[in-house]
matplotlib code that plots the C-alpha trace (Angstrom):
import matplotlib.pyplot as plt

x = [-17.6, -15.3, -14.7, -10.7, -9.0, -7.1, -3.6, -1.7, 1.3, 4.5, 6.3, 10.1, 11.9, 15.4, 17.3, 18.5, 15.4, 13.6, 17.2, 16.8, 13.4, 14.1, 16.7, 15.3, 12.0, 14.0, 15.7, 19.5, 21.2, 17.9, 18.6, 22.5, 21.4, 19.2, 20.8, 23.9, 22.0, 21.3, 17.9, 17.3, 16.8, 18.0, 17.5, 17.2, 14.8, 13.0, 13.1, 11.6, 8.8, 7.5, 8.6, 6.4, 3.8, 4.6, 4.5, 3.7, 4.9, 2.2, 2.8, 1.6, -1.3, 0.3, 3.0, 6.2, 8.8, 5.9, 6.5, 6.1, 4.2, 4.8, 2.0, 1.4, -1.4, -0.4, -2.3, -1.6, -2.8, -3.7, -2.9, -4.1, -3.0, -5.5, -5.3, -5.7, -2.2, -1.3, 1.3, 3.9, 7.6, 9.7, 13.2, 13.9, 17.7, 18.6, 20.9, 23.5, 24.0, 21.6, 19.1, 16.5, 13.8, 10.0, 7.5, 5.6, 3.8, 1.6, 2.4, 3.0, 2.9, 3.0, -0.3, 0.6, -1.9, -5.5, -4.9, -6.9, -6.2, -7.1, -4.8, -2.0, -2.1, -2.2, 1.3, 2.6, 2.1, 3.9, 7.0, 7.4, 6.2, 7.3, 5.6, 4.7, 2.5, -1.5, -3.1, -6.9, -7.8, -11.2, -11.8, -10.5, -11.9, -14.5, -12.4, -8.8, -7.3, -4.7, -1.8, 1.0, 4.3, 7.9, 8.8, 11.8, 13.7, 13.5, 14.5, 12.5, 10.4, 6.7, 4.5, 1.2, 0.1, -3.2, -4.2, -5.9, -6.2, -7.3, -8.2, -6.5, -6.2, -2.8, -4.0, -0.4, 3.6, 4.9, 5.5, 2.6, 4.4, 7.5, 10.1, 11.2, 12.4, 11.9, 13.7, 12.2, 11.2, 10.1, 11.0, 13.7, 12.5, 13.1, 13.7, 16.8, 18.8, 21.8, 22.0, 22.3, 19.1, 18.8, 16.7, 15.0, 16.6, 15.1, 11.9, 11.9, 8.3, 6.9, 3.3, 1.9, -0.6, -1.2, -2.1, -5.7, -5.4, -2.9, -5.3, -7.6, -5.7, -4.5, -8.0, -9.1, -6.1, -7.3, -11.0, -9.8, -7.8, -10.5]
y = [-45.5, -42.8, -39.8, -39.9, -37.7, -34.1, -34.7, -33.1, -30.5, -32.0, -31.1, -31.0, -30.4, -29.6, -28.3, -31.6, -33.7, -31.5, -31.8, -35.6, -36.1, -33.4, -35.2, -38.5, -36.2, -33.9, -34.1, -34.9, -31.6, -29.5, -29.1, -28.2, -25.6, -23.8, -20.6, -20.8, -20.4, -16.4, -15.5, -19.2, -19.0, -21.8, -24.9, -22.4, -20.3, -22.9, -24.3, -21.2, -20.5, -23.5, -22.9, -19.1, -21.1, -18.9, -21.5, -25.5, -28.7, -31.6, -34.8, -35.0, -36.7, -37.9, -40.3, -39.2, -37.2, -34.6, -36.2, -32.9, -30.0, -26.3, -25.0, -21.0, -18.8, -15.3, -12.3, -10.5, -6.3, -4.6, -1.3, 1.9, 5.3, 8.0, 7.2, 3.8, 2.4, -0.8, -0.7, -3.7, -4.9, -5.2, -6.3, -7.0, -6.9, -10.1, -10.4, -12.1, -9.1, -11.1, -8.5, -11.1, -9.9, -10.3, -10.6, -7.4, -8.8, -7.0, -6.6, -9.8, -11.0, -14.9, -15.0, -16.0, -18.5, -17.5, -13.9, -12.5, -11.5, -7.9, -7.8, -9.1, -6.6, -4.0, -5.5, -6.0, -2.0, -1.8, -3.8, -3.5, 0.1, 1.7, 3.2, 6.1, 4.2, 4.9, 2.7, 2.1, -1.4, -2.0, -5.4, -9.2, -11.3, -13.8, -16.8, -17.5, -18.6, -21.6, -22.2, -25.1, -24.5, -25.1, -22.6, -19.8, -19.6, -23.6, -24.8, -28.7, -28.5, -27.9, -25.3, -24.5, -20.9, -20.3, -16.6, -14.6, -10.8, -7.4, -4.6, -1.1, 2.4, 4.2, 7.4, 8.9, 8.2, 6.7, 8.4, 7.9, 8.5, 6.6, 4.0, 4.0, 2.1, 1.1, -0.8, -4.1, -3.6, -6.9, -10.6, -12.1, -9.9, -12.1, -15.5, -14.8, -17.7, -15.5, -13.8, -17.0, -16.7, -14.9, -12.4, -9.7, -6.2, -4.1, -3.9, -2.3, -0.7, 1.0, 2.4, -0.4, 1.2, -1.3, -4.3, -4.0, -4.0, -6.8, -8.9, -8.4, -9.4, -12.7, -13.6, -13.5, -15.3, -18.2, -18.0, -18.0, -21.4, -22.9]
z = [15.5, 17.6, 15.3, 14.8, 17.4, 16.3, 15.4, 18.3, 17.6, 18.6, 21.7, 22.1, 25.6, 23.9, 21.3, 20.9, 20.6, 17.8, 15.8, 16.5, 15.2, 12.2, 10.6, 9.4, 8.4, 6.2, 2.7, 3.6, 2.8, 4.2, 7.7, 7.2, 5.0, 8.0, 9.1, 6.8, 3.3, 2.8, 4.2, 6.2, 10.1, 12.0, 14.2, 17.0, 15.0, 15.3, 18.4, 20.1, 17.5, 18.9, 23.0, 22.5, 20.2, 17.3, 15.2, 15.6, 14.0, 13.1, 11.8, 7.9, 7.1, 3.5, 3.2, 2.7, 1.7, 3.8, 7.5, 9.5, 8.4, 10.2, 11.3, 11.3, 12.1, 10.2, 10.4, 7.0, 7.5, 4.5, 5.2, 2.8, 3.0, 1.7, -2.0, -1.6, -2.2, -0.1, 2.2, 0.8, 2.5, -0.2, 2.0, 5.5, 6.9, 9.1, 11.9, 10.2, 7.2, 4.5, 2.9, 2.4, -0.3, -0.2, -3.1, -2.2, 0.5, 3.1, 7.0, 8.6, 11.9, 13.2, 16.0, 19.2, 21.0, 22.0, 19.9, 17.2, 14.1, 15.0, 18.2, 16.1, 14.0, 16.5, 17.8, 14.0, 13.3, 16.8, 16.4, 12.7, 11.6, 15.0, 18.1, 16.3, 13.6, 13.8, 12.1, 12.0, 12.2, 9.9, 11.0, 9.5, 6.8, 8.2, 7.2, 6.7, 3.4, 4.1, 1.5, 1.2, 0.4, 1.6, 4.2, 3.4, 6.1, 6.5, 3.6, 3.1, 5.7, 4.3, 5.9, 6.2, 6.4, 7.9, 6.6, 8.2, 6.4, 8.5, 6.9, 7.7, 7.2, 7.9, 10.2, 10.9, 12.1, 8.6, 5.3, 2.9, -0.3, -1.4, 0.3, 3.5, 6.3, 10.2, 12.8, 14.3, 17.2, 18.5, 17.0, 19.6, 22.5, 25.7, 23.6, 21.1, 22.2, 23.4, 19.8, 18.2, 16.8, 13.5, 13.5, 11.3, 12.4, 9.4, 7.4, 4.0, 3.0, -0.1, -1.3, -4.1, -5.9, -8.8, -6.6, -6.8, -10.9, -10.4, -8.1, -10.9, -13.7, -11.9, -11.1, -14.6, -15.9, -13.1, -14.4, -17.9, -17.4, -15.8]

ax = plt.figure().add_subplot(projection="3d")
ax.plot(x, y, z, "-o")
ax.set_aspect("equal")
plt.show()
């Protein structure tokens, strides 16, 4: 017997045609919602994560309400200064005015085709810190960590986040004590849809010096419920 074939990602030539094969996939009020509920991107958003291969869409292998799953390769950089802290982005500032929050989360940056996590993060700390970041890059975790969840800025649509986590040490160009902020300096470059696309303008950073203790604490409480 033929071992079944890879599902493909899903391929769509037109605005149009992704909205037209969203619709029927989505819960009724979900897709309306994109880019007019705060801190949601929209159909547009969308539509060119997948043209640059940010991002891909694959039919789900459960039966529904899950009919299409996002598919996206993240490179998460852990980033210490000289005491150890992590670097964490607390808020980011969209096009459209929304200050959009973040649950303390660690550089980010969606991979583009054929890259590695390492490269990635080299462009991350570009585009997101600014050109005058130095960061060290350590290496990345041998395998990703994959989580499930409904996607943010596309409200009903489930996503699946393939993790993969590079190590770093901050050498210079950022404040290593404190909050502060940079400008974005790359998402929408060359593919913003004539401005209609929302996009993140402003990242909001601090020093998180309890996560360790924190990552600790939660996997105990795991082990303990076990």
């Amino acid at each position: 017997m033929r071992p079944p074939s890879p599902t493909r990602p899903l391929a769509f030539p037109t605005l149009d045609s992704l909205a037209a094969y969203l619709r029927p996939r989505l819960p009724g009020p979900a897709l309306a919602s994109w880019g007019s509920a705060p801190g949601t991107k929209n159909l547009l958003n969308l539509f060119l994560e997948l043209s640059c291969g940010d991002c891909t869409l694959l039919p789900a292998a459960s039966s529904p309400p899950a009919l299409v799953v996002r598919a996206v390769h993240v490179a998460t950089v852990r980033i210490r200064n000289r005491r150890g802290a992590l670097l964490v982005e607390t808020r980011q500032l969209l096009s459209d005015g929304t200050l959009r929050r973040r649950a303390a989360r660690p550089l980010s940056e969606k991979m583009r085709p054929g890259e590695t996590p390492e490269a990635a993060a080299a462009r991350a700390v570009c585009e997101e810190l600014g050109e005058r970041a130095r960061v060290r890059i350590l290496g990345a975790a041998p395998e990703p960590r994959v989580e499930e969840r409904e996607s943010v800025s596309y409200p009903g649509l489930p996503a699946r986040y393939v993790l993969h986590a590079v190590d770093a040490e901050l050498v210079e160009g950022v404040p290593e004590e404190g909050e502060f902020e940079t400008e974005e300096a790359g998402e929408g470059e060359g593919h913003d849809g004539g401005g209609a696309a929302i996009t993140v303008k402003r990242h909001y950073w601090s020093w998180d010096d309890d996560e360790e203790a924190r990552g600790e604490a939660a996997r105990a409480a795991v082990v303990g419920a076990q």
